[in-house]
C-alpha positions in Angstrom: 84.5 45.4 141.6 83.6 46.3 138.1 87.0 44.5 137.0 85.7 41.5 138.2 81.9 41.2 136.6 84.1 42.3 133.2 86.7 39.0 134.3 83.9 37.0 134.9 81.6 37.7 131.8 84.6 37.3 129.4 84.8 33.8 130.6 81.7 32.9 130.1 82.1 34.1 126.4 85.1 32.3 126.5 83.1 28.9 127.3 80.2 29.3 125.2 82.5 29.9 122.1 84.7 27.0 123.2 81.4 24.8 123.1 80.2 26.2 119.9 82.9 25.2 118.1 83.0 22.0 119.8 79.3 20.9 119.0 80.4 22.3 115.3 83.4 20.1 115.1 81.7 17.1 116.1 78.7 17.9 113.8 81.2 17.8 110.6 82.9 15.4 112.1 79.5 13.0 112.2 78.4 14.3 109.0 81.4 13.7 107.2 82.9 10.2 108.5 80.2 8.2 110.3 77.2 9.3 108.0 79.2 10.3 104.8 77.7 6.4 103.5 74.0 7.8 104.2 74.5 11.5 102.6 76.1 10.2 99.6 73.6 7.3 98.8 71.0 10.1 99.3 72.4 12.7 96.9 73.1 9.9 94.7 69.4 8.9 94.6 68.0 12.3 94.3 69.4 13.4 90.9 67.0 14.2 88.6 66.9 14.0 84.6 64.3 15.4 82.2 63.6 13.5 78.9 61.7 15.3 76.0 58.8 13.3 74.5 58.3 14.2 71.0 54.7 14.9 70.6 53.3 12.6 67.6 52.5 14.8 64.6 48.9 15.2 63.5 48.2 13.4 60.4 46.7 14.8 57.0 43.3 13.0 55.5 41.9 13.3 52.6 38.0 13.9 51.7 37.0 10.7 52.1 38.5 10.2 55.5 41.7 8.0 54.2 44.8 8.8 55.5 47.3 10.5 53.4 50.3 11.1 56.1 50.7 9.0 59.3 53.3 8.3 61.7 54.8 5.0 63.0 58.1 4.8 65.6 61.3 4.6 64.3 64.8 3.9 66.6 67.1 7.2 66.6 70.4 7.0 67.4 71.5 10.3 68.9 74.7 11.3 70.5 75.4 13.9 73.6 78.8 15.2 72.8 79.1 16.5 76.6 78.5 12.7 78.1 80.6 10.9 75.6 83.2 13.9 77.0 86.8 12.6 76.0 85.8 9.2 74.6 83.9 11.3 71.9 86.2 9.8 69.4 86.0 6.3 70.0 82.2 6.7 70.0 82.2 7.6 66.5 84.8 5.2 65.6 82.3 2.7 67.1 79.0 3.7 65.8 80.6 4.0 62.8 81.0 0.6 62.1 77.4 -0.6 63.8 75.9 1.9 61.6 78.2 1.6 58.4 78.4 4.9 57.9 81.5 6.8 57.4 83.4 8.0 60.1 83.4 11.4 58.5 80.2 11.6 58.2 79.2 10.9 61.6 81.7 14.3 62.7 80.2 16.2 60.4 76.9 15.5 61.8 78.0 16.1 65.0 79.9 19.1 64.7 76.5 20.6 63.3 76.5 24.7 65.1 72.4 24.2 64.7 72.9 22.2 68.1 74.0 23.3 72.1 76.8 21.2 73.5 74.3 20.0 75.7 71.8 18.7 73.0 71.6 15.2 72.1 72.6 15.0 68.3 70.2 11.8 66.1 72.5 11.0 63.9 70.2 8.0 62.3 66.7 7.1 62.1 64.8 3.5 61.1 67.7 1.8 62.9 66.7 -2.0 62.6 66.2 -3.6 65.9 69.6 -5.7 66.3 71.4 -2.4 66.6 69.0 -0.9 69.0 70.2 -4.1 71.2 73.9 -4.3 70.6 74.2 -0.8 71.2 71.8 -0.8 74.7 73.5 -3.9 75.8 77.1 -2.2 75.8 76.3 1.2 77.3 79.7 1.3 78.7 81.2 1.4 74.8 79.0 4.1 73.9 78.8 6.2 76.7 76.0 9.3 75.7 74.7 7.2 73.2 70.7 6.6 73.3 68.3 5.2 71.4 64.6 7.0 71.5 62.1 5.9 69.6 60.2 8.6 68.0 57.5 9.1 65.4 58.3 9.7 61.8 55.6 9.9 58.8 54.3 7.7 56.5 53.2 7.7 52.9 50.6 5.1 52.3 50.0 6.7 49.2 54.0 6.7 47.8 54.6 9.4 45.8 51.1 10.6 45.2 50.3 13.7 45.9 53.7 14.8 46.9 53.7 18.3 46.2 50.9 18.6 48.0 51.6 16.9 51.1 55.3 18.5 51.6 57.7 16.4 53.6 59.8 17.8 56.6 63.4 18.6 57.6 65.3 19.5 60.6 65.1 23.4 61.6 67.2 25.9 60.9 69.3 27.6 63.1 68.2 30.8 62.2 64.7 29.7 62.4 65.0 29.0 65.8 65.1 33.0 66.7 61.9 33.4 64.9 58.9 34.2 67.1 57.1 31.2 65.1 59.2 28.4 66.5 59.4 30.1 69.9 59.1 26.3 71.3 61.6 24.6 69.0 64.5 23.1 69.8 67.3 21.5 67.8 66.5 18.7 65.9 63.1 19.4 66.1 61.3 18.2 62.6 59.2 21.5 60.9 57.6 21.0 57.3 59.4 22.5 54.4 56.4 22.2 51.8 52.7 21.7 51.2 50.4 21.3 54.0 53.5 19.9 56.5 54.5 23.8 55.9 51.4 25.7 55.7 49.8 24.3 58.2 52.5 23.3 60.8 51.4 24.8 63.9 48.5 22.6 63.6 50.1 19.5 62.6 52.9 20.0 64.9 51.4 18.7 68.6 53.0 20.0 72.3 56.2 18.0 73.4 55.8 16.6 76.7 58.4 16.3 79.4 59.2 13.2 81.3 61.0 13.3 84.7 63.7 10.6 85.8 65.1 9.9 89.1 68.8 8.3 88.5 72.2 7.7 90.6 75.0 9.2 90.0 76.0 5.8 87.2 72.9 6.8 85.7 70.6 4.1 86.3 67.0 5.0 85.9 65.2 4.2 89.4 62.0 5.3 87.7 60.0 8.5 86.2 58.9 10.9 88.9 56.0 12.9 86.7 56.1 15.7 84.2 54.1 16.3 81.5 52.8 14.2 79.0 53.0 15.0 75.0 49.9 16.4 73.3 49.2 15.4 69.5 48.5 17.2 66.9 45.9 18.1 65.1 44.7 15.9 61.9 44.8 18.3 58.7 41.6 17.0 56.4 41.6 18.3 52.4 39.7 19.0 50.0 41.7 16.0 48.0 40.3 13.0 46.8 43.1 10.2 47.0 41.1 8.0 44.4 40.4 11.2 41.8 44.4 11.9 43.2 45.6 8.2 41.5 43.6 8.7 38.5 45.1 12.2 37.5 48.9 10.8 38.0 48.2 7.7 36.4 46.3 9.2 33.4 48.9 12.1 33.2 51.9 9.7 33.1 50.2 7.5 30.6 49.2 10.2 28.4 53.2 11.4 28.3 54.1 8.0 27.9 51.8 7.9 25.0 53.3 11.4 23.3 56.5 10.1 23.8 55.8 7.9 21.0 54.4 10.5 18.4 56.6 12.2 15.9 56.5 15.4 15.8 57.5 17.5 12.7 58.8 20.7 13.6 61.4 19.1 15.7 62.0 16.0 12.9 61.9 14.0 16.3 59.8 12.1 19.3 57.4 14.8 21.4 60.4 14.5 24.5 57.0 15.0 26.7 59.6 16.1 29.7 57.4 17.3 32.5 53.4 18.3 33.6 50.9 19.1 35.3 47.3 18.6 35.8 44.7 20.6 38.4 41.2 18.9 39.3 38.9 21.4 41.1 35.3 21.8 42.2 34.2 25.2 40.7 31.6 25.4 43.3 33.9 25.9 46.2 37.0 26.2 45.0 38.3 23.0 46.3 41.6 21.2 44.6 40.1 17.4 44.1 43.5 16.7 42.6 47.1 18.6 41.8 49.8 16.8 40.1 53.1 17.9 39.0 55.5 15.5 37.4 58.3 14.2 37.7 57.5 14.0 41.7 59.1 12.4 44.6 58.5 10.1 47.4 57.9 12.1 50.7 59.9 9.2 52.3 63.5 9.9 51.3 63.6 13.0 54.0 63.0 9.9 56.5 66.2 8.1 55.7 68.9 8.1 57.8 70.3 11.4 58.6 74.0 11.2 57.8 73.8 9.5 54.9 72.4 12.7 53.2 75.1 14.6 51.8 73.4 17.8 50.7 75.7 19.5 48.4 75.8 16.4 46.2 72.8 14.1 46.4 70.5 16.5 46.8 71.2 18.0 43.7 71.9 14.7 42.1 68.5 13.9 43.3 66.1 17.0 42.7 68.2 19.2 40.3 68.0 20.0 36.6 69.2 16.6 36.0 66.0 15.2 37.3 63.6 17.5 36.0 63.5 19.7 39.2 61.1 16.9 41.0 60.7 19.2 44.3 59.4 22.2 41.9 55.2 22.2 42.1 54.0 22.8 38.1 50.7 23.5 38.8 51.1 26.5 41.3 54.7 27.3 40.7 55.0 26.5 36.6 54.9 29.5 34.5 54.1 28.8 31.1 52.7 30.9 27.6 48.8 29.5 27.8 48.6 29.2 24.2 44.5 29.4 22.7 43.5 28.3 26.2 43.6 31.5 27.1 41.0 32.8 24.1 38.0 32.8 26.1 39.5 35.5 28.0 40.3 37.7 24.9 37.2 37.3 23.5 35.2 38.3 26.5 37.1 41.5 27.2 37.2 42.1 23.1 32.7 41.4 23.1 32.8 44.0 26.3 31.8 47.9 25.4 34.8 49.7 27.3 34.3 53.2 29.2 37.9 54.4 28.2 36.2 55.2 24.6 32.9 55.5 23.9 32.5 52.7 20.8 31.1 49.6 19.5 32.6 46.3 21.1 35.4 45.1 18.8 33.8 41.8 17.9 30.3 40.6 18.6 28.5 37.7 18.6 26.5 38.7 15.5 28.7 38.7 12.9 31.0 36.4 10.8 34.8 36.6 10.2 36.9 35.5 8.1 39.2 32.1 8.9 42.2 32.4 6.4 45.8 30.9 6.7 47.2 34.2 6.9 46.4 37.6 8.9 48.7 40.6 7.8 48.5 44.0 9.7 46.8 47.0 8.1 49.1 49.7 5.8 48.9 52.9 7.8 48.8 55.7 5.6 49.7 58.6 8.3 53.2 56.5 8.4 54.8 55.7 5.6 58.0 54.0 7.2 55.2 51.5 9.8 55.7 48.0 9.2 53.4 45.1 8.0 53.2 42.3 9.9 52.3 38.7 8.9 50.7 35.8 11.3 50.2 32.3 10.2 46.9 30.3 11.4 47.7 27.1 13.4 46.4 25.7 10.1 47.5 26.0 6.3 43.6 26.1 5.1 41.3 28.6 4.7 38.0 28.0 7.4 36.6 30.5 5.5 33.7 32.8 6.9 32.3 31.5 10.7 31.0 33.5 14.1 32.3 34.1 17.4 31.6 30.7 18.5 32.6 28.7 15.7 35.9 30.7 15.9 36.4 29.3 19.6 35.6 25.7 19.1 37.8 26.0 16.1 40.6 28.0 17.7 41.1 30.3 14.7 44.0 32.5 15.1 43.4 34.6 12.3 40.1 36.1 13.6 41.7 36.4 17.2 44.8 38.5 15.7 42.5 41.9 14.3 41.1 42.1 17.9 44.9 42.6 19.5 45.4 45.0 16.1 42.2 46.7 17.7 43.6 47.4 20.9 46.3 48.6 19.2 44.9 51.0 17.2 42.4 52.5 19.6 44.5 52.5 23.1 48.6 52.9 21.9 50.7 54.9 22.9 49.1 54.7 26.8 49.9 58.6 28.9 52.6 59.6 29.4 54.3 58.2 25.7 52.1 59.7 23.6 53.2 62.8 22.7 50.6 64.5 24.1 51.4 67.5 26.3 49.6 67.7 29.8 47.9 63.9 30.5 51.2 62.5 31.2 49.9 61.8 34.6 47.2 60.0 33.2 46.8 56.3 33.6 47.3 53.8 30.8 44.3 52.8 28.7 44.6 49.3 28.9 40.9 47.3 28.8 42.6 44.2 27.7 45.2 43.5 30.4 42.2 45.0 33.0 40.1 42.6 32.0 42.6 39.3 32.0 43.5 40.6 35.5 40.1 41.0 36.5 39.7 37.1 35.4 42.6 36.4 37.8 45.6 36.3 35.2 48.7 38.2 36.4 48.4 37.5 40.7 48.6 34.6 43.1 44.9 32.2 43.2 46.0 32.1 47.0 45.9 29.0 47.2 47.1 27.5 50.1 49.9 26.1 49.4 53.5 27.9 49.9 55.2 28.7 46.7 53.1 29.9 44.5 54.0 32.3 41.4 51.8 35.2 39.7 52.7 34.6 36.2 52.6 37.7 33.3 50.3 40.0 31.4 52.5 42.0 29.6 52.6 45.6 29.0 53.9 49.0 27.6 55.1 49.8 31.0 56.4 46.4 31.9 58.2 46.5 28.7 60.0 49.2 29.1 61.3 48.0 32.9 62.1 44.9 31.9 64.2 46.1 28.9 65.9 48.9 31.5 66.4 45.6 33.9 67.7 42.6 31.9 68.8 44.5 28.1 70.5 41.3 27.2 67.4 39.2 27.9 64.6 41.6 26.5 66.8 43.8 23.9 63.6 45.5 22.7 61.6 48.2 25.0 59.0 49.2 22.8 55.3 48.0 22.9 54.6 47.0 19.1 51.4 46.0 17.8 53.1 42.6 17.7 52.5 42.5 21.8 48.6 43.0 21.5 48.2 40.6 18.6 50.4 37.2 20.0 48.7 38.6 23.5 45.7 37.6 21.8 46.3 34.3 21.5 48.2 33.6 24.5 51.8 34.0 23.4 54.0 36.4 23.4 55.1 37.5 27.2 52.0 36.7 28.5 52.3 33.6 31.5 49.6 32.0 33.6 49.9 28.6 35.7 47.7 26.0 35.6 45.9 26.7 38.9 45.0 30.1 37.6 43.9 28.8 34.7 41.5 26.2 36.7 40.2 29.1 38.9 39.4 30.9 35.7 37.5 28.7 34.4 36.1 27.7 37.5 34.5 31.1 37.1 33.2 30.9 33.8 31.0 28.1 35.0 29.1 30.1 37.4 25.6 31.3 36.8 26.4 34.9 39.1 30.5 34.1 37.7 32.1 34.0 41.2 36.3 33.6 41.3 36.6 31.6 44.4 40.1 31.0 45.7 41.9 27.1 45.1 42.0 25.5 48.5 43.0 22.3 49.5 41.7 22.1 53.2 39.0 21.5 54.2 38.9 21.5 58.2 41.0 20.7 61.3 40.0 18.1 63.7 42.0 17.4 67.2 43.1 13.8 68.2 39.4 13.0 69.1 37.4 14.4 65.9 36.4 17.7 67.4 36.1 20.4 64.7 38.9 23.0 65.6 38.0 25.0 62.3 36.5 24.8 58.7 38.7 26.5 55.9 36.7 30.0 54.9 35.6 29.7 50.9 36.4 33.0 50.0 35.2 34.3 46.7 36.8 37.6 45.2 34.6 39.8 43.0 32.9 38.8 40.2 34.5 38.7 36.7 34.1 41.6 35.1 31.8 40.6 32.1 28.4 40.7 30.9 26.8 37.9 32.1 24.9 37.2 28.3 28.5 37.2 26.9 29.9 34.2 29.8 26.9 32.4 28.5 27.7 33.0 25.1 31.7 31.6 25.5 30.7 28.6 27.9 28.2 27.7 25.6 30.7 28.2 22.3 33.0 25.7 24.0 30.8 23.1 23.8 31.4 22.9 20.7 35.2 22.1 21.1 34.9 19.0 21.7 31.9 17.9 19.5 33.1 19.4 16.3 36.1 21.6 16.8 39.9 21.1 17.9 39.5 18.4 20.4 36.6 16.7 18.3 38.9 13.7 17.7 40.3 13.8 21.2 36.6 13.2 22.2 35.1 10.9 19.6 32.4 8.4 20.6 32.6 10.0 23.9 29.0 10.3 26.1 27.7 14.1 25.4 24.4 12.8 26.4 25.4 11.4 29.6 28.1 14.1 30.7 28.3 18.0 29.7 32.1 18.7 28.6 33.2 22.3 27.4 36.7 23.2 26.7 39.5 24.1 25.0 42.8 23.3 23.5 46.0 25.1 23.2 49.3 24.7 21.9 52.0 27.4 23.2 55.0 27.9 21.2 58.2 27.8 23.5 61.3 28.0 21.2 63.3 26.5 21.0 61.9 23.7 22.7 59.2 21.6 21.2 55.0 23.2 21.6 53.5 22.9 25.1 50.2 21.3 25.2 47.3 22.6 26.9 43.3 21.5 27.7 41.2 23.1 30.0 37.6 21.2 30.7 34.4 22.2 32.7 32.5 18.9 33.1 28.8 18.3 34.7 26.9 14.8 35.6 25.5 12.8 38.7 25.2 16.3 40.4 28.8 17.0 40.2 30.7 19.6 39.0 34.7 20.2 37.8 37.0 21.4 36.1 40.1 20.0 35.0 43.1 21.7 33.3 46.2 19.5 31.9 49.4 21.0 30.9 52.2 18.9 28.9 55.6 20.3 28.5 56.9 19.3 25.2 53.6 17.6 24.4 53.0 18.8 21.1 49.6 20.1 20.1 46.4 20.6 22.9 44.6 18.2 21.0 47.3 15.4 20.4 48.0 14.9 24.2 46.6 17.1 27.2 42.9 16.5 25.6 43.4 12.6 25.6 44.7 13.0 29.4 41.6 15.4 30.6 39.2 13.1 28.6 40.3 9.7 30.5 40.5 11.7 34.0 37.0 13.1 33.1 36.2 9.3 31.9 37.1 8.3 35.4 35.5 11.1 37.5 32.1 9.4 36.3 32.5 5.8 35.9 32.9 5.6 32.5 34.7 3.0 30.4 38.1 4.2 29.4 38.9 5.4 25.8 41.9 4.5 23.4 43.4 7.7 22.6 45.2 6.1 19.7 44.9 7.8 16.2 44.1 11.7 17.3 43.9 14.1 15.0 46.4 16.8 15.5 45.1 20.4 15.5 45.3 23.5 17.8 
């Protein structure tokens, strides 16, 4: 009995897995031969492909609302390695010739490691239109070849401005593990300089996504959503484009100019190699204009990519060869300020110090002596110390004249005793003295506190990426840089030497001409604020909407007597009515516009003088300064005054001045 029910249930198993795999075998069966048509199409019509959408960079504006950097399209040809698979090779063999570019150029390109397999590789850009067609009209020669269009920039301005603007290149592989490019991908554009650099988050936009339904030939049967690009944000400066064109064009002229004056310490032509010039409003610290020269046009990092080779045209293009074209002067240009930098001295030498209870070491009271020669006092308590001897810029004896006069007239003779002074009353600094016990004891070093306080020896801040700190020198530094470099600084000692060329801005002391325009920025001001150089001014999105104003930081105050700022920015006045630049400035408006300034004239052996002018101007309710800098320009007066004088000219609609005939002096 129980046999049986056991019989009996085993065949009913038996059946239901016998129809199982029956109704399974003609399922497959219908799935894969009488609708294996059906399935196919409908796998073949489901495949989906996502496209990137390059989101269009934001551009940069100047003051006045004119655009300084835009973006147009531009054809790329790029090349998936995995899609052109095995017929890689005759790809590039025919791109090649379509694009007339080496074939070995092209496999460089493409065997670039910054790239996955899987990334599509541009390998030109601006490709004119009758490519773009042969090459989409034969897909099947260049199979994972495609041609995008995608934004690049625009210069409507050329080469102006350059440094400032920056340009962009492709990012680095290593880059691309940095938190700050946590959305990058290969090939993605980031900017390498100037606001492109500093402010590329902003500038940079979201990329969108675009989703493609294609078959398996890759047809596109249309897009099927995603997410569309975002731009970004518009970058506005402090810059003036006009006030930009005026500085370059008066600075180029003004070396084209000096180029034609002999110059006889060298027996030769002033070569006039290289400069800078810094336009700022001292109010705010705003950079109206910065100009470095010899510059380049943005544009060339546009070009096409291959056709780049980077160990030799770069070089060729932006080495020493060229003048170092990339290379910002006025931020990144290190240079001996020459009698430019005499305000400075004179403030710190009119100021009573706390280190020693004493009279100031100059005042504005008395009257010194202006001869052609200054020669260190004989020290009695050493008979073995030496005597030195400096030279005025000039042969004649100025005779007897104050503070002020000694300013306008840039008399290095009456400049030299004050670096004696600080010789004399603070050397040897702790822990060199000799002195048992204070060797713990800082350095007694008024002179190099007080040209740091004025900004001299540290970054401005500015805004811009590259900037250097420059040098004020001493005892201690000395001695380092000895230990550090022998060969290059074979003497360790601080000498009284240091103090007195210190005094008038040679020596080891360096500043660059943006500090030197934030300096004097400073000594215009009533309360003598130090703001920081800036060159934005706001960021906007796409529809105007302020995103945020730059913060106009100012540091402390300098750290001088109010009376005594006065004093000096009053003195200076007289530089260009009846001192050093007085021929520089002949005939020109007093009465119309305030100008103070100052020349200099930096000795840089063995190449020929630098030449230096620093200005403070006033009129119409505006306010600036302007500093110039000429490398091999000779004297302050003979060719950076001329250059301030027409930018100045310009600044205030005045008729331009024939520099010809300039008296050469300090």
């Amino acid at each position: 009995m129980t046999e049986g029910r056991a019989g009996l249930r085993l065949k009913v198993l038996a059946a239901l897995v016998v129809a199982m795999f029956a109704a399974l075998t003609t399922r497959l069966w219908f799935l894969q031969v009488l609708a294996a048509d059906d399935y196919q199409q409908i796998a073949d019509d489901n495949a989906v492909r996502l496209v990137e959408q390059p989101a269009v960079r934001g551009r940069i504006i100047d003051a006045a609302g004119e655009v300084l950097v835009g973006n147009r399209p531009s054809s790329v040809v790029t090349v998936d390695r995995e899609k052109a698979g095995d017929d890689l090779q005759d790809v590039v063999s025919r791109l090649s010739q379509v694009l007339d570019v080496p074939v070995a150029d092209l496999e460089r390109r493409l065997d670039d490691p910054n790239y996955f397999s899987f990334s599509p590789i541009p390998v030109a850009m601006d490709v004119p239109e009758r490519v773009v067609f042969y090459i989409r009209e034969r897909r099947d020669d260049f199979p994972g070849v495609e041609v995008p269009d995608r934004p690049v920039r625009t210069y409507p301005l050329g080469e102006s401005a350059a440094h400032v603007l920056g340009y962009l290149s492709e990012i680095f592989a290593e880059e691309l593990d940095s938190p700050t490019f946590a959305d990058y991908v290969p090939g993605d554009l980031v900017g390498r300089a100037g606001i492109e650099a500093v402010y590329e988050q902003d500038l940079s936009g979201v990329d969108g996504i675009t989703k493609y339904r294609v078959n398996s030939a890759g047809e596109n049967l249309g897009p099927i959503g995603g997410e569309p690009p975002v731009r970004g944000n518009d970058v506005v400066l402090t810059l003036d484009a006009d006030l930009q064109v005026l500085a370059e064009r008066s600075l180029i002229l003004g070396m084209l100019r000096a180029r034609g004056i002999f110059d006889s310490d060298s027996r030769s032509n002033l070569k006039a190699s290289a400069g800078a010039a810094v336009v700022m409003n001292p109010d705010t610290g705003g950079i109206e204009a910065m100009v470095s020269f010899p510059s380049f046009n943005p544009k060339v990092f546009t070009r096409s990519l291959v056709q780049f080779d980077a160990e030799f045209d770069f070089d060729t293009r932006f080495g020493a060869a060229t003048g170092y074209p990339l290379l910002n002067r006025a931020i990144a240009g290190e240079y001996p300020p020459g009698s430019v930098y005499k305000p400075w001295v004179a403030l710190s030498a009119l100021q009573r110090t706390k280190e020693v209870p004493r009279e100031p070491i100059v005042t504005t009271t008395d009257v010194y002596e202006c001869p052609p020669e200054y020669v260190t006092p004989f020290d009695e308590s050493d008979p073995n110390a030496i005597i030195y001897s400096f030279n005025n810029w000039t042969s004649a004896n100025l005779g007897f004249m104050n503070l002020s006069r000694a300013l306008a007239l840039s008399c290095d003779t009456i400049f030299y005793p004050m670096g004696y002074e600080y010789w004399r009353l603070y050397y040897p600094p702790p822990p060199i003295d000799d002195v048992q016990g204070n060797d713990d004891v800082p350095a007694r070093q008024p002179l190099q506190r007080d040209l740091r306080g004025a900004g001299f020896g540290s970054e401005t801040h500015v805004d811009l990426l590259g900037e250097l700190s420059g040098r004020v020198p001493t005892a201690e530094w000395k001695r380092n840089i000895h230990a550090t470099y022998p060969e290059s600084f074979p003497e360790g000692e601080w000498f009284p030497g240091d103090f007195i060329l210190m005094t008038i801005g040679q020596g080891d002391t360096l500043v660059t001409p943006i500090q030197l325009a934030a300096a004097y920025s400073a000594l215009m001001h009533q309360d003598q604020r130090v703001c920081t150089p800036h060159v934005l001014d706001r960021v906007v999105d796409p529809d105007g909407n302020l995103v945020r104003e730059y913060r106009r930081p100012c540091r402390e105050r300098l750290p001088f007597d109010p009376g005594y700022v006065a004093y000096v920015r009053e003195a200076l006045t007289g530089t260009v009515r009846e001192g050093t630049a007085n021929g520089a400035f002949s005939g020109f408006p007093f009465d119309r516009v305030w100008v103070a300034g100052k020349t200099g004239t930096a000795e840089v052996d063995p190449k020929q003088d630098y030449s230096w002018f620093a200005a403070m101007t006033e009129a119409l309710g505006e306010r600036h300064v302007v500093v110039v800098l000429v490398e091999q320009g000779g004297h302050g007066s003979t060719t950076a005054a001329p250059i301030a004088r027409r930018i100045i000219e310009g600044m205030y609609g005045l008729e331009f001045s024939d520099p010809t005939g300039v008296e050469v002096t300090d």
